[in-house]
C-alpha positions in Angstrom: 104.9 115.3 118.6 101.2 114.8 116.9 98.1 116.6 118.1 97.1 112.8 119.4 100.0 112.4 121.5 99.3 115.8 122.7 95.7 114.8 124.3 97.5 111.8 125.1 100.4 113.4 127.6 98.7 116.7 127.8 95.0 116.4 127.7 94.2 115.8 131.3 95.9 118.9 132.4 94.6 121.0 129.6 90.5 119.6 130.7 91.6 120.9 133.8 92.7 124.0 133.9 89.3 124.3 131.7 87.4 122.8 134.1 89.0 125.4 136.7 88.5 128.7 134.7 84.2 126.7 133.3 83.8 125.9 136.8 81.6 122.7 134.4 83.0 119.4 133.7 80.6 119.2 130.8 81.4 122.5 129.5 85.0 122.0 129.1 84.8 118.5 127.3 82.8 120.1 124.4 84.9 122.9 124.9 88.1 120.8 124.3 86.6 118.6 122.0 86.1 121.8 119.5 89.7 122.8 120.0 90.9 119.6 119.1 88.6 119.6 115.4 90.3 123.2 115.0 93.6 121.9 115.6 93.0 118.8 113.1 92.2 121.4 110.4 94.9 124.0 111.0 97.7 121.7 112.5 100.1 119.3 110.7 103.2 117.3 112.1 105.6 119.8 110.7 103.8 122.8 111.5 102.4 123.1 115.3 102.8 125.2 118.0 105.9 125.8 120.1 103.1 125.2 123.3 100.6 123.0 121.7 98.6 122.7 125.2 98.5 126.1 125.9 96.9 126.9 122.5 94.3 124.2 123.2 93.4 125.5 126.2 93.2 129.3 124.6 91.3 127.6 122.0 88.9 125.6 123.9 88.8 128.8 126.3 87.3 131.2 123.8 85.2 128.3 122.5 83.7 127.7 126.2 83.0 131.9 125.9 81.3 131.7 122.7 79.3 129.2 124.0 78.1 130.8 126.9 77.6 134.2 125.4 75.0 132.9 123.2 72.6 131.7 125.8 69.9 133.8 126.2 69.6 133.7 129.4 72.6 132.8 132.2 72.4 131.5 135.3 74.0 132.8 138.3 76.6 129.8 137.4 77.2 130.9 134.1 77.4 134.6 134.9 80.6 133.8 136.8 81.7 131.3 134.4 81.4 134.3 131.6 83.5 136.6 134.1 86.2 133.8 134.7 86.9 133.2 131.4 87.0 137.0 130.5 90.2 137.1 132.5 93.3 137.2 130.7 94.8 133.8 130.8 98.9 133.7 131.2 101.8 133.0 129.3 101.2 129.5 131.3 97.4 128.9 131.8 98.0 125.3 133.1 98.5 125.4 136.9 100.1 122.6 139.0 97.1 121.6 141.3 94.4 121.9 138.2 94.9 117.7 138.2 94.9 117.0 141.7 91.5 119.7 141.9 90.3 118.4 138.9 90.6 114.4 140.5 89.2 115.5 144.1 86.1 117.3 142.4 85.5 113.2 140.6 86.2 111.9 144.4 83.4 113.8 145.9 81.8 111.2 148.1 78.1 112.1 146.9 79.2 109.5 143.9 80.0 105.5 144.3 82.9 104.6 144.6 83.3 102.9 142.0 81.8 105.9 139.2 84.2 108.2 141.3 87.3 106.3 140.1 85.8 105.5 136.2 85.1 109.4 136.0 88.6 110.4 137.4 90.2 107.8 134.9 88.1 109.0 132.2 88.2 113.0 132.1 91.4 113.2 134.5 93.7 110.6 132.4 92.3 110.8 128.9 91.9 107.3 129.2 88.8 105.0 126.8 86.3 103.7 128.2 87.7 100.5 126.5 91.1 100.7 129.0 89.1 101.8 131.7 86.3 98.7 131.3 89.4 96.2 130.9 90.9 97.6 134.4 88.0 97.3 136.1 87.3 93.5 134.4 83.7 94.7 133.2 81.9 95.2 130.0 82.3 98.8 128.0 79.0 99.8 127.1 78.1 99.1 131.8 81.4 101.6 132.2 80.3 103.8 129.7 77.3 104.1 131.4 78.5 104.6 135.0 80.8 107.4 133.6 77.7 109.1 132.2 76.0 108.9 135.1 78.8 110.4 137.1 79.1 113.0 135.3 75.3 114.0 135.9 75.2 113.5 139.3 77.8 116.3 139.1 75.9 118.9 137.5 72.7 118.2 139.2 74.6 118.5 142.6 77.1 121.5 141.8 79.9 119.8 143.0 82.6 122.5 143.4 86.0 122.4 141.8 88.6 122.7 144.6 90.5 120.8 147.0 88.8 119.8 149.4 89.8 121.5 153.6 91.8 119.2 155.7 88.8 117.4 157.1 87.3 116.9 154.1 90.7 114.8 152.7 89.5 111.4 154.7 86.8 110.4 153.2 88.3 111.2 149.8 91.4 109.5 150.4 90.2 105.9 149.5 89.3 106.8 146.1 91.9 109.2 145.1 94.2 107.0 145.8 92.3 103.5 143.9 92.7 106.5 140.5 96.1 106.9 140.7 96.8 103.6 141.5 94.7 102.3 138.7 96.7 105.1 136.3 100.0 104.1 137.1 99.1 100.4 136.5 97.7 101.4 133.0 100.7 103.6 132.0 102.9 100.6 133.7 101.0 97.6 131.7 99.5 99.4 129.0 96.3 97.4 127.6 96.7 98.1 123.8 99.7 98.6 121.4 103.1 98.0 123.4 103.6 97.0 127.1 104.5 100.9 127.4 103.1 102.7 124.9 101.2 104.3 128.0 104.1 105.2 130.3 102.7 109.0 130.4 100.3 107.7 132.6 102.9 106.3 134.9 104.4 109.4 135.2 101.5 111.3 135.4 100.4 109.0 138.5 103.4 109.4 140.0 104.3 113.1 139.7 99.9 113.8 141.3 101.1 110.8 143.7 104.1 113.5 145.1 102.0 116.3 145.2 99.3 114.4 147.4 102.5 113.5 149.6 102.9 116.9 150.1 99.0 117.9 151.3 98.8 114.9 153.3 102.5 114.5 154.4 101.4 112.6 158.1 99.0 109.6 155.6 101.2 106.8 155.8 99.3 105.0 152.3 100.1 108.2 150.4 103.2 107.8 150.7 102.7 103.5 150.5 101.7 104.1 146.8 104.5 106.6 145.9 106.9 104.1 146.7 105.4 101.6 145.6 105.1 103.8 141.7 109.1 104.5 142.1 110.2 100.8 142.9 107.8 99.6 140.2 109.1 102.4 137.7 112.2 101.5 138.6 112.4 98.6 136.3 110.9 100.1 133.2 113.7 99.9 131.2 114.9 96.1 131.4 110.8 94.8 130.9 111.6 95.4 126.7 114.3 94.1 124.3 115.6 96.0 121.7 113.1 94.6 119.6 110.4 95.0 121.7 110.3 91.6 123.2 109.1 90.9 126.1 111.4 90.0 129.0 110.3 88.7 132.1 111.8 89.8 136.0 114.1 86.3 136.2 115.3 87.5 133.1 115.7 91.0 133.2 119.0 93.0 133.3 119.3 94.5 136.4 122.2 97.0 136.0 119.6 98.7 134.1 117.3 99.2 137.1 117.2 103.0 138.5 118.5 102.2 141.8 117.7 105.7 143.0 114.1 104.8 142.6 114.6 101.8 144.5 116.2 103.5 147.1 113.5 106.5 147.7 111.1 103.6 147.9 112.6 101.8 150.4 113.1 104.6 152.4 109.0 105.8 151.9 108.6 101.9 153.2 110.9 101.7 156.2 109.2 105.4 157.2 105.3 104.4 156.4 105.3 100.2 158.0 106.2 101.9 161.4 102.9 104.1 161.2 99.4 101.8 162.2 98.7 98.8 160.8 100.2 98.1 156.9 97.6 98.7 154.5 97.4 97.4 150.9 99.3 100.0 149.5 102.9 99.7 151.9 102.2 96.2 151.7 102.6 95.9 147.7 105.5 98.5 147.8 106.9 96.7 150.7 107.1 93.3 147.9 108.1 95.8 145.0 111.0 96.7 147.0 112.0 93.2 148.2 112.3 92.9 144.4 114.2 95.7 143.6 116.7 95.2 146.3 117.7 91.2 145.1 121.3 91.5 143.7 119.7 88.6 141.4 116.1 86.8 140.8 117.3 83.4 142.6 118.3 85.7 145.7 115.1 87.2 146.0 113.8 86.9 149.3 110.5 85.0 148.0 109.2 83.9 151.2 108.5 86.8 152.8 107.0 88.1 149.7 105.1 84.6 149.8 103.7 85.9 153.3 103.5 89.6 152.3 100.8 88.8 149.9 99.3 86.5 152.4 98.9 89.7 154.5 97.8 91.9 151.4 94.7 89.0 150.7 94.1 89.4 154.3 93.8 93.4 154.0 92.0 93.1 150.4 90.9 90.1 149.9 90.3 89.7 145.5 90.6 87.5 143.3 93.6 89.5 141.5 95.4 89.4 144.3 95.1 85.9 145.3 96.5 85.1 141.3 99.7 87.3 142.8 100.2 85.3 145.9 99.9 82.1 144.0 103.1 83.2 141.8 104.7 84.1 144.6 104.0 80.9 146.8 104.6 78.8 143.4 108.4 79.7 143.7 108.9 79.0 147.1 106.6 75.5 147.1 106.4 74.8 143.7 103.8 75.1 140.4 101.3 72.7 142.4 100.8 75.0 145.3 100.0 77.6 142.7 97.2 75.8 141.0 96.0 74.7 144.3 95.6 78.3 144.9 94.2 79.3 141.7 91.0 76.5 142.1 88.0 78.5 143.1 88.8 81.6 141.9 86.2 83.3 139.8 85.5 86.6 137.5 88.6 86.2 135.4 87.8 84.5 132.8 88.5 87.8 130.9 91.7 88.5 132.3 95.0 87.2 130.0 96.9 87.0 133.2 95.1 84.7 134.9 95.2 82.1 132.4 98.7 83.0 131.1 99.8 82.6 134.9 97.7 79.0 135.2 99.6 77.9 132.0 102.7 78.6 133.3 101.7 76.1 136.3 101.3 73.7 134.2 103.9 73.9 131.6 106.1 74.0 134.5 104.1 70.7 135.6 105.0 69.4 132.1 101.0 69.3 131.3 102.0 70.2 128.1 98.2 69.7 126.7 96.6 71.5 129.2 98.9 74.2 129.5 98.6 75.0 125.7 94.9 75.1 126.3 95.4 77.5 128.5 97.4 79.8 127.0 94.7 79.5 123.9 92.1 81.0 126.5 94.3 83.6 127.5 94.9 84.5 123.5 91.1 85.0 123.6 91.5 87.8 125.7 91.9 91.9 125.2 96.1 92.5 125.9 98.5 94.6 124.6 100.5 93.3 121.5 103.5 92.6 124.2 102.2 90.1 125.8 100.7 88.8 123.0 103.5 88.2 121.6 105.1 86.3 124.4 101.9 84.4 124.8 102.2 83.3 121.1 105.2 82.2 121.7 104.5 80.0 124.5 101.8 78.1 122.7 103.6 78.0 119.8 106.5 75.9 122.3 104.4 74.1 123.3 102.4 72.8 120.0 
């Protein structure tokens, strides 16, 4: 393992745990970011160490001392950061909850929503601003931005580290769960190199996903996005050929499914639709698993999933997911009714999938013209070099 796929799997925990012992956001990202220069200078592939995180956190540890001890003149804040981080650290500094406190203390409701879920991505995840502008369909340099100012509004507040009591979790809830969903979808449909060069994230998602399950056992969406991570997961395997290709659901080999995955998620489904009304979350697991469960693609049950996503456009009504519903109504009434569907819809032009998924429509439609003008737009766009791939393909079938 390199030190960059160390930050990559590892690096969220290890800001963290730093962030618990600095009790400053700020503090531990220079903190870290010091570490990791040591580490480039001392470390090579051959020779690392036998807990790589645990040194970094050490590392940025006594860096965040140094720091701090050289100020003049300390704060009440950084008199008890000074004391923290003179504690002994042990043999395994990381703690379980660091994450979940770590993605709470991004939730606090004193930010928008929206710079809540960029911050939690950013310093929680390890993720770039350049996969965290392309899942939220917006510029860099306007993300980079609203991360910034997150993290100020922060430190100008003192927003403590912690999980929040029990009724405090509500009005947190929204956003914790838009992070982890938006992390899993990033580790599931990485948007650079392969289609899963990011499947840390997936599993990171999912693992913080359980644990949230666990403090908020009686919140029916909690446990909507766990299953809908495992039947989703489930399928990770069959999505790649042995040389990387790219294989869609209709063609994917289902004996390679985890169909203990699909099971726990139908069971999270069946338990969570029976509490209030479904919301988007045990809607989209409810469609993952009527997926999962189809011996084969032309026995999938596509007319419920057809209304299913009617419902989910009802409960969150996007553009994205009106570009879902019009696959899934395409297969039950044909390519038509999914560029019917498709007319109107606005703010993805930068967005592969929505123009890959309108060429489809009309290859399908044999528009062979138009649909190799739209896979050319789609080209145009930022994707990882899977779907690329396939998309080259296409056009190249077509012309």
């Amino acid at each position: 393992m390199t030190l960059d796929e160390v930050l990559r799997v590892e690096g969220g925990q290890v800001l963290a745990t730093l962030v618990r012992l600095t009790g400053d956001i700020g503090l531990a990202e220079d903190a870290l970011q010091e570490a990791v220069i040591v580490a480039h200078a001392r470390w090579t592939d051959d020779d690392m160490p036998d807990k790589p995180a645990a040194w970094l956190t050490t590392a940025a540890r006594n860096k965040a001392l140094d720091r701090i001890r050289r100020e003049a003149r300390r704060s009440d804040k950084e008199r008890e950061a000074v004391a923290l981080l003179d504690q002994q650290l042990a043999d395994e500094p990381n703690e379980p909850t660091d994450l979940l406190r770590l993605l709470f203390t991004c939730c606090h409701p004193a930010l928008s929503q929206e710079a809540q879920v960029a911050l939690a991505l950013r310093t929680l995840c390890g993720m770039t601003t350049n996969e965290i502008a392309a899942a939220f369909l917006v510029q860099d340099s306007t993300m980079g931005q609203r991360i910034s100012r997150a993290k100020r509004k922060i430190a100008t507040a003192q927003i403590p580290y912690r999980v929040p009591e029990d009724h405090e979790l509500p009005d947190r809830l929204h956003a914790v769960l838009e992070v982890l969903y938006l992390v899993f979808t990033t580790g599931h449909h990485s948007t650079e190199g392969s289609l899963d060069s990011r499947v840390d994230l997936a599993a990171e998602a999912t693992r913080l996903c359980r644990m949230l399950a666990d403090l908020m056992p009686d919140e029916p969406e909690v446990r909507g996005l766990l299953a809908l991570m495992l039947a989703t997961q489930a399928r990770r395997r069959a999505r790649l050929a042995e040389d990387g290709a790219l294989v869609l659901l209709a063609d994917q080999d289902r004996s390679l499914w985890s169909r203990d995955m699909i099971d726990e998620a139908s069971r999270l489904v069946e338990g969570s639709l029976r509490q209030r009304a479904a919301g988007e979350y045990r809607i989209q697991a409810a469609i993952a698993c009527l997926h999962g469960l189809a011996p084969t693609y032309e026995q999938t049950d596509f007319e419920q999933i057809a209304e299913l996503y009617r419902l989910l456009e009802s409960v969150k009504p996007t553009s994205v997911v009106r570009v879902n519903r019009a696959v899934a109504e395409a297969q039950v009434f044909g390519p038509r009714r999914g560029l019917e569907l498709l007319d109107g819809v606005s703010g993805l032009d930068g967005w592969h999938l929505f123009w890959s998924t309108k060429a489809d429509f009309l290859r399908r439609l044999e528009l062979r013209a138009e649909a190799a003008d739209a896979y050319r737009r789609a080209l145009e766009c930022q994707m990882n070099r899977s779907d690329r791939e396939f998309l080259e393909g296409r056009l190249a079938s077509l012309t």
